[in-house]
FIDRENGU-758398 format. One record per residue (C-alpha): residue in three letters; x negated, y negated, z. Coordinates in steps of 0.25 Angstrom, whole numbers, plus 5000, padded with zeros to 4 digits. Layout:
BEGIN
ALAXYZ...
//
This chain:
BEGIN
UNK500050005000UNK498849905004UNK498149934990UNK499349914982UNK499549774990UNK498149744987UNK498249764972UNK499649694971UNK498949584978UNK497649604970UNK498549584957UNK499349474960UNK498049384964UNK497549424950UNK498949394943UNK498849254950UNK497349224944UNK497549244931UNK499049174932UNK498249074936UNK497049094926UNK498149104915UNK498848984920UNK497648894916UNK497448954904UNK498848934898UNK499248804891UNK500448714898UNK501548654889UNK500848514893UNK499548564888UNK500148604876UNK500948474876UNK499548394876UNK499048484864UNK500148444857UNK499948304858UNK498548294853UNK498748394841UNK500148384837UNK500048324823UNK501548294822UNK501348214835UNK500048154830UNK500948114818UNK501748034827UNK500747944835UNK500047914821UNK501547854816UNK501847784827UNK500447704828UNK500747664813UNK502047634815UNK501547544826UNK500947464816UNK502047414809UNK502247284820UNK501247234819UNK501047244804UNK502447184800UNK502247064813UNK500747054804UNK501546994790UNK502046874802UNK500846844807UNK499846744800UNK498946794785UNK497946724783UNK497046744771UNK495846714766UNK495246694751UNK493846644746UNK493346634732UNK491746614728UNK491146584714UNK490046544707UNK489946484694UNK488746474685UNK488546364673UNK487746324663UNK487946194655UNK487546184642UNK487146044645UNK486146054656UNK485646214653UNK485846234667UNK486546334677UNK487446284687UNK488246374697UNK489446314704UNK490046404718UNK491546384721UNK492146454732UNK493746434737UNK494146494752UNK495546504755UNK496146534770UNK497746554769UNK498646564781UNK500046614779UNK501146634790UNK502546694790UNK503546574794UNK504946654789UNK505046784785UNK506046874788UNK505547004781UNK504446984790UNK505046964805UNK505947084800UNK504947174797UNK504247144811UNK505547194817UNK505747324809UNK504347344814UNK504447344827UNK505747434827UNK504847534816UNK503747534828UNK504847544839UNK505347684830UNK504147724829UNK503647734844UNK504847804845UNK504647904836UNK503147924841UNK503847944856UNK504848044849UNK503748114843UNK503148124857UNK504248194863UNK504548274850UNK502948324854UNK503348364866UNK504548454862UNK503948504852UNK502648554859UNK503648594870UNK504648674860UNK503348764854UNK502748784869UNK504348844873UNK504448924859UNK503048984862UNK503349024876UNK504749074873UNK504349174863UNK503349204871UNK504349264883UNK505049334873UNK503949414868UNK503549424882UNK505049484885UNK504849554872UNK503649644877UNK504349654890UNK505649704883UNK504849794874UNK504149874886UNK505449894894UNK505849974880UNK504750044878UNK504850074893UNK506350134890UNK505650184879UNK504750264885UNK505950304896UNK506850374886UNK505650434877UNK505350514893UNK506850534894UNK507050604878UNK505650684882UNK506450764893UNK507850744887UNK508450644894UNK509050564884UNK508850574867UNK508150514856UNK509050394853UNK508850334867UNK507250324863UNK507450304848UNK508550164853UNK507350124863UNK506250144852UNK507050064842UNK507349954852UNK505949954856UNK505549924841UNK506449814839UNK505849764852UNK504349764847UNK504849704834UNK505549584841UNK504149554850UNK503549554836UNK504449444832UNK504349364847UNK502849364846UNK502849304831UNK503749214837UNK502849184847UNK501549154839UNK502449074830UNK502949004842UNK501348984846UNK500948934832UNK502048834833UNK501448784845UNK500048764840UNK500448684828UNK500848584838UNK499448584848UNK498648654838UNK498148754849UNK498448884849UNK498948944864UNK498649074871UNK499549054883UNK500548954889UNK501248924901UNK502648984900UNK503948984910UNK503349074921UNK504849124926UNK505849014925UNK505848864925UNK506648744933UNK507948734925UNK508148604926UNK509348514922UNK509148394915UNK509348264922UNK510148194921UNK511148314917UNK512248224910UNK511948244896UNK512548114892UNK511348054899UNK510348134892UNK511148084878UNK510947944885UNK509447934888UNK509447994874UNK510047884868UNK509247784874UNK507847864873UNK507747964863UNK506347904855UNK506947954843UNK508247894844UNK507547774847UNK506547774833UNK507647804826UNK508347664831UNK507347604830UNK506947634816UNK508547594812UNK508247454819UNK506847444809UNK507847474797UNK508947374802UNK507747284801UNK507547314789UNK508647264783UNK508147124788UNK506847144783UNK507347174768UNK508047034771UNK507046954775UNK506446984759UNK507646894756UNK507346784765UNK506346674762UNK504846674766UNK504246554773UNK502846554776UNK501746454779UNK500346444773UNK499046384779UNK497746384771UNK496346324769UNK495646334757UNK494246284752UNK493746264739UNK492346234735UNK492846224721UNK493546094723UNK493445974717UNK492245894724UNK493245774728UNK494045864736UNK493945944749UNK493746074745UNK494446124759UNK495846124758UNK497046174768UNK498546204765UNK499846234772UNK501246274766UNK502346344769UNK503146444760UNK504446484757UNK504746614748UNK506146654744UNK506546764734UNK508046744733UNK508046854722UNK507346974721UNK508147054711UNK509047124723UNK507847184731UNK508047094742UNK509547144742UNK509547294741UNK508247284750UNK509047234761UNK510447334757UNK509247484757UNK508847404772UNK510347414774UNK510547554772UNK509247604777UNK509547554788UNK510847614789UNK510247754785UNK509447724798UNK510747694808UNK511247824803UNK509747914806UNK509947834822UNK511547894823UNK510948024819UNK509648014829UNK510547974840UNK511348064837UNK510548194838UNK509748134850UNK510948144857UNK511348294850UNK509848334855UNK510048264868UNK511448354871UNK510948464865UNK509548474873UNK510148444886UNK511248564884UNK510048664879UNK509448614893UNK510748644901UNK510948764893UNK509648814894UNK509848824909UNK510948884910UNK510448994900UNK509249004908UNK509949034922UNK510949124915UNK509849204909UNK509149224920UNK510349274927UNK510449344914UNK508949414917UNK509349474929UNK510749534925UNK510049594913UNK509049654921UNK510249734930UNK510949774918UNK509649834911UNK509349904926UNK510849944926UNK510649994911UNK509550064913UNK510050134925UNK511250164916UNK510550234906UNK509850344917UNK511050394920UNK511550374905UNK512750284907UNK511850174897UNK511150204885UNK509850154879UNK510550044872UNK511049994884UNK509650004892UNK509149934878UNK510249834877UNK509949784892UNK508249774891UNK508749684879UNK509549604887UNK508649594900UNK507449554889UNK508349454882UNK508849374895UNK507349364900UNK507049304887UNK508249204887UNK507949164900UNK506549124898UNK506849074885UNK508048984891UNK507048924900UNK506048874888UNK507448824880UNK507748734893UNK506348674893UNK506548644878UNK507748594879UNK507348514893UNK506248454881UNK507248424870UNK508248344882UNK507148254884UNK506748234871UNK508048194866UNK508148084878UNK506848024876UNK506148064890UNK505448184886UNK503848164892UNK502648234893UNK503348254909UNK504248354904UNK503248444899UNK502548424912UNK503748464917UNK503948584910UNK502648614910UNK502648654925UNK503648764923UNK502848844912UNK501948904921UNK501749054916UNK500449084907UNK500849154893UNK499949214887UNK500249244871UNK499149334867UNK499849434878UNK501149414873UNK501049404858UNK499949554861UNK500549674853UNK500949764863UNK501649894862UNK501649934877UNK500550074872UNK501750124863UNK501150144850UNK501750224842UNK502050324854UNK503650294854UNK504050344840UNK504750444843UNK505350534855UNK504650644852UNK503350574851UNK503650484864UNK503850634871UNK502250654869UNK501950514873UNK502550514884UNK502150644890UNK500650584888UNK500950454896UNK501750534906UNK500750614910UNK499550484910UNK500450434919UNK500650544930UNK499150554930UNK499150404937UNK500250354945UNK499650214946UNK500450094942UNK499849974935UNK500149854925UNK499849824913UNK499749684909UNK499449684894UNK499349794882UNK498649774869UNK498249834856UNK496749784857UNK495849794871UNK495149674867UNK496649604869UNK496849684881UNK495449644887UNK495649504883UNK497049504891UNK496449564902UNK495549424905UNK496749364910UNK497349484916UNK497349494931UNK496149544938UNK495949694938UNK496649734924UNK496149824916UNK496249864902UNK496649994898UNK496850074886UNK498150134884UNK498350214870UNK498250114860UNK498449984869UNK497549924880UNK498149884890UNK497749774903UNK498449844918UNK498149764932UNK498349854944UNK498549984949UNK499650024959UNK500150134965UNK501750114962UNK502550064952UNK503149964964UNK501749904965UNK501549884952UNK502949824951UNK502649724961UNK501349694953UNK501949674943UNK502949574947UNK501849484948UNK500949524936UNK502149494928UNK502349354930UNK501049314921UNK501149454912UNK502549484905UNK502049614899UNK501449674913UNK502049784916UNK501849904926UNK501250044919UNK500650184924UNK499250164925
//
């Protein structure tokens, strides 16, 4: 009893270094989040439009401000009269300084405006593109995890079937129950292999998806270590999330502002039909001059400059500016409203979301009794094999719903606040602190086929098989657990350098396979087990 407290205690204090040691190694949503925002080229993008957006102030308030310019002209003329037989070279030079200023124009103050509301849409846009950032990185970070779990719950369904397996091979050796029983588990068995297939390739889809956004790639990531703070939005009137989105929603706000630039517009296309005043200064000097005058002159005028008619540009310029403009009123009722579709909608996924969570988890446990109840039903021959198949299904699928409920509510929590304008680097933070569990995806994403082979094809075959393992088995009555399998030792030894202290590689027909422990009854590996499992899904307890 002593040693087998010793162990247990021995293999918990290893589980808890390399939880901790596996911890440090896997990467945070936030860290992820900070990738993104320096590698990101769509974000990128975005701050590159928004400083040359910037720009258009000051360039439309430069046509208001003072021009001068300035002009110089040098020559040299040579001569040769006829009359004297000598060369005679004269230099002129001219130097003009010219200063104009705006005095009226209305094209111009105009424009100065629809700048500064084309700058205001921009900075909207840009904090837009912020937020969209952060639900975009958020979004690929939940897709990865979630498939992640379901091939996770994948393997674990897969076992329990080839456990059942296994069962009712051992009952059609001795006659206890026919070949349709084993042929039913066996093809259930296959169409759960093929559907782990299809999660993982989801998976590394999921993953490739992610890396187009960081450009990193990622070995592990902090996951929903058993459940998460369920927490209603607040406030929890949806009319006031439809309210603050109204008011706050960035973009909402560019898209208003960009119809105020075009109502603009329309004033700018009629300042071209207004006059122009503008005043001149200028200095000029010129050598060239005529020797009785001074040959520095200065000058000051005003301008007036009217096109009353310009063949109808000015006209149909002003009626496009109309309807543009128009176009525009129409793109900001339809912004508003499926700001406030995407509002309503993301805070029911959120209330939703929960209560499917809760349900589900409810769900877990009643599905559990019912494949206990099942199985119990099927000894005594009460159920059949469907029945016992049809409740794994079950049991498997609700611990998949439940878990991906809870990564649905925290995109959903994202989308809520996106859609009212307050979504911050904060809420990450925030739901950064609930991802606590290391997932490790070269574990998860390893062919595994729990040492089958090709030792299941057929009753008659699984006979010889399973007389072989019983008779390895009663040779050692000793329990342990096995953490990982694999195709290739090298994998198996790599997987064994983040295994706990103690494990051991072994070779098992064609698999390699990493055990921790030894114990003496199945009760204490049970026990062992509970805590092993927290950090490694696929553990699970096996005759040494």
């Amino acid at each position: 009893m002593r040693k087998n407290i010793i162990k247990i205690l021995a293999t918990t204090i290893s589980l808890l270094s390399i939880t901790i040691s596996s911890t440090v190694c896997a990467e945070s949503l936030m860290q992820v989040y900070q990738q993104a925002l320096k590698n990101d080229p769509t974000y990128q993008e975005a701050i590159s439009t928004w400083q040359a957006a910037k720009l258009n102030l000051p360039i439309a308030r430069s046509y208001y401000l003072p021009t001068l310019t300035l002009e110089g002209d040098y020559s040299e003329t040579t001569k040769k009269p006829i009359t004297t037989g000598k060369y005679t070279t004269t230099d002129t030079s001219k130097y003009t300084a010219t200063l104009t200023q705006q005095i009226f124009n209305y094209d111009i103050w105009s424009s100065i405006k629809e700048a500064d509301y084309t700058v205001k849409a921009a900075t909207a846009t840009y904090f837009a593109a912020q937020q969209s950032l952060m639900q975009r990185v958020t979004n690929a970070y939940f897709d990865v995890l979630t498939s992640s779990e379901e091939v996770v719950f994948d393997k674990a369904f897969k076992r329990e079937l080839y456990n059942q397996l296994v069962t009712n091979e051992q009952k059609y050796k001795v006659g206890l129950t026919s070949s349709v029983d084993v042929y039913t588990t066996k093809a259930t068995y296959d169409t759960q292999v093929a559907q782990e297939i299809a999660d993982q390739n989801t998976l590394r889809a999921d993953l490739e998806a992610l890396t187009a956004i960081t450009n990193h790639k990622y070995k592990s990531l902090l996951g929903i270590k058993n459940s998460i703070p369920l927490l209603s939005p607040n406030p929890k009137s949806i009319d006031s999330w439809v309210t603050t989105s109204v008011k706050q929603n960035y973009n909402l706000q560019a898209q208003q502002y960009t119809s105020l630039a075009y109502k603009k517009d329309i004033q700018v296309q009629t300042g071209d039909a207004l006059p122009i005043v503008y005043g001149t200064a200028g200095y000029l000097h010129d050598r060239s001059a005529v020797a009785s005058f001074n040959p520095d002159y200065t000058a000051a005028g005003i301008t007036v400059s009217y096109s009353p008619f310009t063949g109808g540009l000015n006209t149909n310029t002003i009626r496009q500016a109309r309807y543009n403009y128009l176009a525009q009123s129409s793109l900001l009722e339809y912004t508003y409203r499926g700001v406030v579709q995407s509002t309503r909608t993301a805070y029911l996924g959120v209330m939703s979301n929960i209560s499917q969570a809760q349900a589900n988890e409810k769900t877990v446990l009643s599905s559990q009794k019912s494949l206990e109840a099942t199985q119990a039903g099927y000894k005594v021959g009460t159920q059949s094999i469907d029945d016992v198949l049809t409740s794994m299904s079950q049991l498997y699928s609700s611990k998949v719903s439940y878990i991906t409920n809870q990564y649905s509510y925290m995109a959903q929590l994202i989308s809520l606040e996106l859609n009212a304008g307050t979504l911050s680097a904060q809420n990450i933070a925030t739901i950064n602190k609930w991802l606590t569990k290391p997932v490790y995806f070269n574990t998860i994403l390893s062919d595994t086929k729990n040492g089958l082979g090709s030792s299941i094809t057929t009753p008659a075959k699984t006979k010889a098989t399973n007389k072989t393992t019983t008779q390895a088995t009663n040779n050692n009555g000793n329990y342990t657990i096995q953490l990982y399998a694999a195709n290739k030792r090298q994998d198996a030894v790599q997987f064994q350098q983040h295994a706990p202290k103690g494990s051991t590689v072994i070779k098992s027909g064609n698999m390699y396979k990493v055990t921790t422990g030894s114990f003496n009854s199945l009760a204490t590996a049970r026990s062992a087990l509970t805590t092993i499992q927290a950090n490694y899904h696929d553990a699970w307890v096996v005759k040494s």
